[in-house]
C-alpha positions as MATLAB code, in Angstrom:
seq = 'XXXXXXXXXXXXXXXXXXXXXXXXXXXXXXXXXXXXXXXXXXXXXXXXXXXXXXXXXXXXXXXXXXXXXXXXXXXXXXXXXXXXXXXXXXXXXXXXXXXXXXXXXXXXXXXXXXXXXXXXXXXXXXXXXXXXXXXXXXXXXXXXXXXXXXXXXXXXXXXXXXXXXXXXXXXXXXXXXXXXXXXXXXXXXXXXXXXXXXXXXXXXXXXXXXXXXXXXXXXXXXXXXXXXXXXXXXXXXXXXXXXXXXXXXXXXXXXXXXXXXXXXXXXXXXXXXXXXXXXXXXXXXXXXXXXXXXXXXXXXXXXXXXXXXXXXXXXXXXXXXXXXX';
ca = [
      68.438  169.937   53.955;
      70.101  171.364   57.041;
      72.613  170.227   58.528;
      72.730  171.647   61.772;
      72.425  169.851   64.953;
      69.210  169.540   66.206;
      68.588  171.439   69.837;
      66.181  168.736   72.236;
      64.759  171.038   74.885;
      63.698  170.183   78.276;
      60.579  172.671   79.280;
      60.200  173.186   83.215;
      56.655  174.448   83.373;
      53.546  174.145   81.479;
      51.208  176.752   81.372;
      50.645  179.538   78.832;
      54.366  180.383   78.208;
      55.884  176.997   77.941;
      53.020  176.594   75.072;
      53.697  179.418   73.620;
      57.438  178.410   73.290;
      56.558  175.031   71.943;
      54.319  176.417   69.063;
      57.420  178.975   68.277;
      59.635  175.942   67.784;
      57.715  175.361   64.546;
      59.386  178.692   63.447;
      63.020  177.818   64.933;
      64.700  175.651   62.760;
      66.415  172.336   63.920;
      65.051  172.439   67.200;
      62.413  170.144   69.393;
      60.951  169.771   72.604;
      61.741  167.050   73.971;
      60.860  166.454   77.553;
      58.718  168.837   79.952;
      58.780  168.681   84.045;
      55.834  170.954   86.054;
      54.747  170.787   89.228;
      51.601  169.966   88.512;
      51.867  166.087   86.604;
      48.505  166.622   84.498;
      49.340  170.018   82.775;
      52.918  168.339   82.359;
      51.032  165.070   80.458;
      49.059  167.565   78.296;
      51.671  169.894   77.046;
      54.146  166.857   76.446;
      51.176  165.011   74.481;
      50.308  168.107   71.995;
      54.107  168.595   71.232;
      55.264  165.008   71.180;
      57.730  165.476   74.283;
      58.342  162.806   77.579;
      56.630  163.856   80.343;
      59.452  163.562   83.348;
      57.596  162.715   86.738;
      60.781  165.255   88.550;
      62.931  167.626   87.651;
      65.399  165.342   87.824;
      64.014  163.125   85.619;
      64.152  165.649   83.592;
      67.337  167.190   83.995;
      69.384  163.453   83.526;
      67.172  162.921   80.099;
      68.837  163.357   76.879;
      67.960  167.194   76.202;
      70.911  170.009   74.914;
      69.369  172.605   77.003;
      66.333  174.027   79.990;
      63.524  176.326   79.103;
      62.560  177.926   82.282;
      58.810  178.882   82.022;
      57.761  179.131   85.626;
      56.350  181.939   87.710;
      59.104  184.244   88.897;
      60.045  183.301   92.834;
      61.360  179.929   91.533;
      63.406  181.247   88.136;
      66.080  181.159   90.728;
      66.223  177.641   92.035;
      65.441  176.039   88.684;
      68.010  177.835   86.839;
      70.364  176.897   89.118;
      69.752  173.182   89.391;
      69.394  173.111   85.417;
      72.773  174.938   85.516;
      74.630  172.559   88.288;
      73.216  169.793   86.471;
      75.401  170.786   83.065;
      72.295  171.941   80.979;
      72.594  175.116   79.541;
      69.391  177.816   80.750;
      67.099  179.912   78.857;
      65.273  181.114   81.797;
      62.013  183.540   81.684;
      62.053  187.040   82.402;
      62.566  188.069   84.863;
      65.651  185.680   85.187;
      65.905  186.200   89.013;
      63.773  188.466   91.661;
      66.493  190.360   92.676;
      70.408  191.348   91.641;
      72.033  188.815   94.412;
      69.858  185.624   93.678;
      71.198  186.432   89.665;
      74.550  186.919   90.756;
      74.080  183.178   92.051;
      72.767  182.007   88.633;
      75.796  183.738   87.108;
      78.517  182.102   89.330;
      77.008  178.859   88.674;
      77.167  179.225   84.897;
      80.350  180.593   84.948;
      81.406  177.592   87.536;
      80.026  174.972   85.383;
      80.879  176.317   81.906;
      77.142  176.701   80.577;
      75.321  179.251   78.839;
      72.921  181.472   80.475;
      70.602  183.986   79.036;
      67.588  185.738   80.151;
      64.560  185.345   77.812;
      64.277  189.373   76.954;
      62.445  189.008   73.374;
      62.377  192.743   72.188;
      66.161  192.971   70.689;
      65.669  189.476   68.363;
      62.632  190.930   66.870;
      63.646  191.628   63.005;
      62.226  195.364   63.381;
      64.335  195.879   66.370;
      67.373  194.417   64.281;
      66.253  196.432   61.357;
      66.043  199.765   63.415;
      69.574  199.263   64.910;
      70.738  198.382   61.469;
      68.934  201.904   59.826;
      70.262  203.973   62.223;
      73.751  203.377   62.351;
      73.089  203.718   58.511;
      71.254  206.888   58.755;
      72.069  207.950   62.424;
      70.060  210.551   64.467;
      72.945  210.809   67.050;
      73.176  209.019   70.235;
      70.065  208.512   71.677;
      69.567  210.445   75.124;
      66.023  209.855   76.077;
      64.096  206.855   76.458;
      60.267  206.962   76.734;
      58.414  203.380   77.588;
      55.210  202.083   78.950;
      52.270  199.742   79.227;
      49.763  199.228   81.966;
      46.871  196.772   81.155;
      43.730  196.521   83.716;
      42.227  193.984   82.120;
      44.343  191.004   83.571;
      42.028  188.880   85.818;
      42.091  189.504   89.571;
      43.004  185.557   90.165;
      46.374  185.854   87.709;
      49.054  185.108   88.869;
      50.700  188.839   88.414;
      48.925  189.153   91.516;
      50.178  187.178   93.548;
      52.960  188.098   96.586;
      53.795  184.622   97.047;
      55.218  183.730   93.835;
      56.793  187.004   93.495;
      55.004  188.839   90.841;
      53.449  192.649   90.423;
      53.855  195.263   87.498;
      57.321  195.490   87.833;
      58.614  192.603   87.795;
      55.631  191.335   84.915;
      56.264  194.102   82.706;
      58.480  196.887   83.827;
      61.213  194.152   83.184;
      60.906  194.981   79.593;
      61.266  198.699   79.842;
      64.147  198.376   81.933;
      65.579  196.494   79.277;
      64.491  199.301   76.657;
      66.338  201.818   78.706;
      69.179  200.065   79.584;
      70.013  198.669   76.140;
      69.556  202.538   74.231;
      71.163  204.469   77.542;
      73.536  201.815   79.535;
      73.983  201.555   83.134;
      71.237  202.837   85.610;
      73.025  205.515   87.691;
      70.107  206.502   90.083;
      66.374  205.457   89.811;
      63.410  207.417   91.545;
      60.483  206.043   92.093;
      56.427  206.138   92.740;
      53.527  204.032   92.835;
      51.065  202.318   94.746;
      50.393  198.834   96.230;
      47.531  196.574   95.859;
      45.595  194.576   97.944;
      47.458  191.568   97.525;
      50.113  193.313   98.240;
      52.660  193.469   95.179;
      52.874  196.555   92.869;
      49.885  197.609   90.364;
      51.688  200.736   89.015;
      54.649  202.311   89.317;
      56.371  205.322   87.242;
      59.732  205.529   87.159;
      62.511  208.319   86.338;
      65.741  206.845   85.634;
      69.170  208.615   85.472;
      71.609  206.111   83.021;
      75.353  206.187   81.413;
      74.585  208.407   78.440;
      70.694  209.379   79.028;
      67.560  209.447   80.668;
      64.613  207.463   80.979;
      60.594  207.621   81.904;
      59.173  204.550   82.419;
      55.464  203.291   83.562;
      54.147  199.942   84.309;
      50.681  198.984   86.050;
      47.994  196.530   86.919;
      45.163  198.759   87.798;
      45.056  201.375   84.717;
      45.273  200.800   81.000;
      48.053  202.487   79.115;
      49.245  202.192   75.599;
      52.499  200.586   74.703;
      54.327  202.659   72.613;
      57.984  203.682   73.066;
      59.846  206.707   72.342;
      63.774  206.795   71.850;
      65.333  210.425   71.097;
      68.581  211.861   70.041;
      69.753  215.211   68.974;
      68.881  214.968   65.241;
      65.105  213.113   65.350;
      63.341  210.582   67.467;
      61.730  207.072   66.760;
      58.021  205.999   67.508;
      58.448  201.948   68.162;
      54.310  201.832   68.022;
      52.336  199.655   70.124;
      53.085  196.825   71.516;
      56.933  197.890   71.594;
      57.814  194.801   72.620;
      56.496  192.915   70.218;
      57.761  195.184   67.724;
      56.358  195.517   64.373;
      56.596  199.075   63.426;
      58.620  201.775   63.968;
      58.744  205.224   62.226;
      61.605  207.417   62.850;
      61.328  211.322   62.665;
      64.440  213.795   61.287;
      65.147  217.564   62.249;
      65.552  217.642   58.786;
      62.144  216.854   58.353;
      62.443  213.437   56.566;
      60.049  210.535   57.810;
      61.136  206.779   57.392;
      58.631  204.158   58.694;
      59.617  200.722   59.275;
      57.641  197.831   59.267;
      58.387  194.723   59.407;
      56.078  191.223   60.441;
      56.901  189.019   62.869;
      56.283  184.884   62.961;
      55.491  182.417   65.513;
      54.339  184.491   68.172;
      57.935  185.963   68.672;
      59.524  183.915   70.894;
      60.957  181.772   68.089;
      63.849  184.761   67.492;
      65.329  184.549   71.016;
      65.201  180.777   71.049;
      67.098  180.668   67.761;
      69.543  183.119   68.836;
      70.269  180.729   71.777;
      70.142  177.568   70.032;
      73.229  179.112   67.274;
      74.799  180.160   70.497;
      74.804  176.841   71.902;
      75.754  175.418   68.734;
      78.929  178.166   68.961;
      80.139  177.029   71.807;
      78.985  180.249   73.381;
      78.728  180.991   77.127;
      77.002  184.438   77.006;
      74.643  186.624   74.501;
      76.393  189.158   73.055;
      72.761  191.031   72.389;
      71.196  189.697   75.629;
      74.346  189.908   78.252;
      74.382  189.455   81.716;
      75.944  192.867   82.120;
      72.521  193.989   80.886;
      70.337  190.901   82.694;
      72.256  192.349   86.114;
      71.477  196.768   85.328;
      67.869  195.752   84.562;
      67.009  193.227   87.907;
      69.141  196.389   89.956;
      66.696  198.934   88.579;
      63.240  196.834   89.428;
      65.264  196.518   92.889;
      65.399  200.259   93.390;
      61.572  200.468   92.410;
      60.563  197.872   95.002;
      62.487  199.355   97.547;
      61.170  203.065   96.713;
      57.735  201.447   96.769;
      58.094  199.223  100.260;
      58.030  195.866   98.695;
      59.998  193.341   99.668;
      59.405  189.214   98.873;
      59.665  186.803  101.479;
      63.410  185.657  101.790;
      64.823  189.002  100.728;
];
């Protein structure tokens, strides 16, 4: 029987995400949700009712009920705000990707955590995954040499014109959606963006449906693609002086990998994930929380603050600026 304590979560939010993070609970051990806050009362009622949580009629309701820590599962223009109040409040925040629209409104998050002692940490999936753990772990074992090129994309155009990824008002667009991820590819193999260049196109509702990006970093380079409006495969490509690795589609849910040497070997990875894979980073948090912790060592904010300066650059190449900015 375990011993550990058990993590009560308070959800803001209840659509899709918020219910896929309840169902990977079942796959995080010693951990519940406990109370759920959205906008919208009804969706609240529902999600709380199929996951045996308190439906809080405010977020302050639900910040002053007895839950260890916030799930932030709301559309990105107010990550922001709610992390912040969940912060200020004395909850620790697992907050969405992106955590924040831009670098200054997550430098706000940060002084708050830092100012109230709590632990923050963007929700950035990918590096929990146990194929992702498994590759780091094979090739420190079995190196290719530092990795100096970082290929990633995905473009789907089969999300439905009324989704919310289209929408200017709450802040959305291929960049922010799913560049976010491949931002975090590049940053975690190659470090610090240096310089970003940028192209792509606006849609009619005005936020980004593709944009390609060339990215000068610390120790490497990076091509990266995301879009709206074409469909793309969503593969990745990392590659070093003695062989390269395929992470195969979807990279970010990654299952497979299959890593190529000079030498001519051929190593192929696989390895299953459970509970739709959002159950890895919410464990990670939950034994960080249990720590004592006030930062990710694998998610940092170091890396939370070069990925949200990169998708800045894009927008700015591309003309796009949210209200407020």
């Amino acid at each position: 029987m375990s011993t550990e304590k058990t993590i009560r979560w308070g959800v803001v939010g209840a659509g899709d995400i918020a219910r896929r993070f309840g169902h990977g609970l079942a796959h995080a051990p010693d951990t519940q949700m406990a109370a759920v806050w959205s906008r919208r009362a009804s969706t609240a009622d529902v999600l709380a009712q199929q996951f045996g949580a308190q439906s809080c009629a405010s977020l302050d309701e639900l910040l002053s009920s007895d839950i260890d820590a916030v799930y932030i599962a709301t559309l990105h223009d107010s990550h922001a705000d709610y992390a912040i109040a969940g912060l200020a409040a004395g909850k620790p925040v697992l907050c969405e990707k992106p955590a924040t629209v831009n670098a200054a409104q997550l430098e706000r998050v940060l002084a708050v955590a830092r100012d109230r002692q709590r632990l923050f940490m963007e929700a950035m999936k990918p590096p929990f995954y146990p194929l992702y753990r498994k590759l780091r772990e094979h090739l420190a074992d079995d190196p290719i040499g530092d990795i100096g090129f970082v290929r990633a994309g995905c473009s789907r155009a089969d999300v439905p014109a009324d989704h919310p990824t289209f929408s200017f008002e709450h802040m959305c667009g291929a960049l922010l959606s799913i560049g976010i991820y491949e931002a975090f590819l590049a940053v975690d193999w190659l470090g610090a963006p240096l310089d970003v260049q940028t192209i792509g196109r606006l849609g009619s509702t005005g936020v980004d449906t593709f944009a390609s990006l060339n990215c000068r970093h610390e120790r490497g380079i990076a091509q990266l693609f995301c879009g709206l409006d074409l469909h793309g495969r969503g593969d990745a490509l990392l590659a070093a002086p003695r062989g390269h690795v395929t992470i195969h589609e979807n990279w970010w849910n990654p299952a497979r990998a299959t890593i190529r040497y000079v030498d001519g070997r051929v190593v192929e990875l696989d390895h299953p994930f459970e509970g739709g894979g959002l159950n890895y980073e919410t464990a990670h948090f939950c034994n960080l929380l249990r720590s004592g912790a006030l930062e990710s060592p694998v998610m940092t904010h170091a890396k939370s603050l070069q990925m949200i300066t990169m998708m800045d650059a894009a927008r700015a190449a591309l003309g796009l600026k949210f209200a407020g900015e």
